[in-house]
Backbone bond lengths (Angstrom), bond angles and torsions (degrees), N, CA, C in turn:
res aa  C-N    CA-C-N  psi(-1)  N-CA   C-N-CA  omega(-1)  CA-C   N-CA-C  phi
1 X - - - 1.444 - - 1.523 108.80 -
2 X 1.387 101.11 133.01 1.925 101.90 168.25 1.251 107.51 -102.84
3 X 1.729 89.60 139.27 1.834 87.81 165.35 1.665 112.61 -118.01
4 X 1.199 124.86 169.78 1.049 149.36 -177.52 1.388 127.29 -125.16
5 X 1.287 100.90 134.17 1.840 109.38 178.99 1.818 117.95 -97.94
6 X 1.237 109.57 118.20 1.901 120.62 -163.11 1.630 83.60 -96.42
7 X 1.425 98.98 97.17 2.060 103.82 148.51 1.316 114.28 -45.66
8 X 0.993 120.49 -45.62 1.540 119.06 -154.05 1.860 98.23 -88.92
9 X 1.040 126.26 -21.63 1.675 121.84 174.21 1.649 119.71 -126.25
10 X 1.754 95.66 -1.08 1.427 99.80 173.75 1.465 106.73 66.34
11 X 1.044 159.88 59.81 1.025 145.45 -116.10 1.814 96.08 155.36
12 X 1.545 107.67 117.17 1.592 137.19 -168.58 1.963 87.66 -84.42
13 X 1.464 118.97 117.47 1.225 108.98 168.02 1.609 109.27 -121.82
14 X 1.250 127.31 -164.09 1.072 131.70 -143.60 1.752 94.03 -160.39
15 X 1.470 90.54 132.79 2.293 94.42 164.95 1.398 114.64 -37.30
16 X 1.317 124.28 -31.98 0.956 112.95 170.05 1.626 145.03 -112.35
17 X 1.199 93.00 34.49 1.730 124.93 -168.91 1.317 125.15 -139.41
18 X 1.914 108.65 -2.39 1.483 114.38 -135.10 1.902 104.88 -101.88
19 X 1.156 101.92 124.36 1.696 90.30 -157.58 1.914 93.35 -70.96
20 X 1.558 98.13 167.93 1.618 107.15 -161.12 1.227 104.62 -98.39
21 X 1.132 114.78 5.51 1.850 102.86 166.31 1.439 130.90 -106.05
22 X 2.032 113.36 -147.47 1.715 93.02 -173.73 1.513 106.79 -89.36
23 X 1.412 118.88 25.18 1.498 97.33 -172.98 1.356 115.21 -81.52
24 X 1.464 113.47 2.49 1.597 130.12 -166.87 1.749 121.72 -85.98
25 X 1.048 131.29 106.23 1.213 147.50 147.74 1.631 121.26 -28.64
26 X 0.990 143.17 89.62 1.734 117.32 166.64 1.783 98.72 162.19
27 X 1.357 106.35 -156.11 1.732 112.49 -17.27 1.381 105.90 -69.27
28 X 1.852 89.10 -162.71 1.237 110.74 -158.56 1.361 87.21 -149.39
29 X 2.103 139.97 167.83 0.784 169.75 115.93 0.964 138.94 8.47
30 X 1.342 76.79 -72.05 1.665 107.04 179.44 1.796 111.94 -152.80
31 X 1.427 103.30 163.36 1.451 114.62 -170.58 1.748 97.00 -43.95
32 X 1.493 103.65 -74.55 1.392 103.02 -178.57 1.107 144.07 -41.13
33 X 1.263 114.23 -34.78 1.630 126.77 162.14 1.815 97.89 -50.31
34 X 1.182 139.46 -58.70 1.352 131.49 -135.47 1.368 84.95 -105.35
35 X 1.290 152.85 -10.15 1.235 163.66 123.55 2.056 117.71 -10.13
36 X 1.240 85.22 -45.08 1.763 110.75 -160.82 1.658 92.20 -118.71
37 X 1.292 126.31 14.00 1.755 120.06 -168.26 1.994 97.40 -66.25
38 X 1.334 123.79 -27.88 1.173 123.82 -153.98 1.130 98.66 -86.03
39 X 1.200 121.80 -54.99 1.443 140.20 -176.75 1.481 106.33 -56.26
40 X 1.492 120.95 -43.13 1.641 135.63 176.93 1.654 100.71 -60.49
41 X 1.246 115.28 -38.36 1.515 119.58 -156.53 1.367 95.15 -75.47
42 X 1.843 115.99 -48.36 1.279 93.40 -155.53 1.679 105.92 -100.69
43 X 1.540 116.42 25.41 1.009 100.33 160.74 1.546 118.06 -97.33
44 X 1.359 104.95 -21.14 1.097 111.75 166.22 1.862 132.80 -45.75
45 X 1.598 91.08 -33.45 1.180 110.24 179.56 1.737 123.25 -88.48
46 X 1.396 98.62 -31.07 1.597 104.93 146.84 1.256 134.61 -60.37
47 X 1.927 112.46 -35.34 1.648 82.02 164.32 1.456 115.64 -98.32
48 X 1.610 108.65 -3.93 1.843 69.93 161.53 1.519 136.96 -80.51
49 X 1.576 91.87 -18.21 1.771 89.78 168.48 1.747 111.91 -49.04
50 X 1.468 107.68 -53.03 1.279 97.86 -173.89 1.819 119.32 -66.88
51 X 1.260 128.14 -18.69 1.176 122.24 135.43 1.439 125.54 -30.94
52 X 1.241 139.20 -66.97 0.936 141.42 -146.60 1.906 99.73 -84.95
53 X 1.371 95.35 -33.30 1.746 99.69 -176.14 1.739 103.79 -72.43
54 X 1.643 115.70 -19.53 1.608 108.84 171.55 1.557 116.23 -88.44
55 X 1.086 94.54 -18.03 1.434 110.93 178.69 1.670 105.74 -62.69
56 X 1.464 117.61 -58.07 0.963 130.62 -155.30 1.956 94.20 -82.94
57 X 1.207 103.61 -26.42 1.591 104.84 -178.03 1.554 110.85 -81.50
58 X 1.157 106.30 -15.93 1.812 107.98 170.85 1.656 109.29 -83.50
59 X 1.470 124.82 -7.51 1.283 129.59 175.88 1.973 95.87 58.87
60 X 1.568 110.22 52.88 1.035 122.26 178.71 1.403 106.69 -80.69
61 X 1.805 107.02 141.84 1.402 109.88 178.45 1.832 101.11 -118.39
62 X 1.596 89.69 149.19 1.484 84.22 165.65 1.573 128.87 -79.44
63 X 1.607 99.16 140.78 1.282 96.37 -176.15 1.727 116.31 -123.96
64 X 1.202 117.46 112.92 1.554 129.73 170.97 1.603 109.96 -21.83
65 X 1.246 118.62 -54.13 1.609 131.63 -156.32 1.795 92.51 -71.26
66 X 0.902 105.02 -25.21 1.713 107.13 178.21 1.524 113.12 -54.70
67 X 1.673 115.93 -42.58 0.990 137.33 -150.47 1.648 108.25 -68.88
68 X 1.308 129.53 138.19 1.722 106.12 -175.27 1.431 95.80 -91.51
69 X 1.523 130.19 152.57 1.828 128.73 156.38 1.300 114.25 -39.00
């Protein structure tokens, strides 16, 4: 079973409960994971900011050859 996290009611849903628009989070695993999706998101989103701020502090360039075929 997947569950899902509802922004808009805060609220842990289920495949079979799961409202059909974007307010939805997931899935997820397990209850708890989609429970904690906000908290997951924005740490997630902290380290890539902080990626991007070392990134940007190495005066990194993009490079093509990185890229796989």
């Amino acid at each position: 079973m997947a569950y899902w996290y509802n922004i808009a009611t805060k609220q842990v849903e289920t495949d079979e409960n799961r409202s059909r628009n974007d307010d939805v989070m997931g899935p997820y695993e397990t209850e708890d994971e989609a429970r904690n999706a906000l908290a997951t998101a924005r740490e997630n989103t902290e380290d890539w900011d902080a990626e991007d701020r070392e990134w940007e502090d190495r005066n990194a360039t993009w490079d093509d050859s990185d890229l796989e075929d």
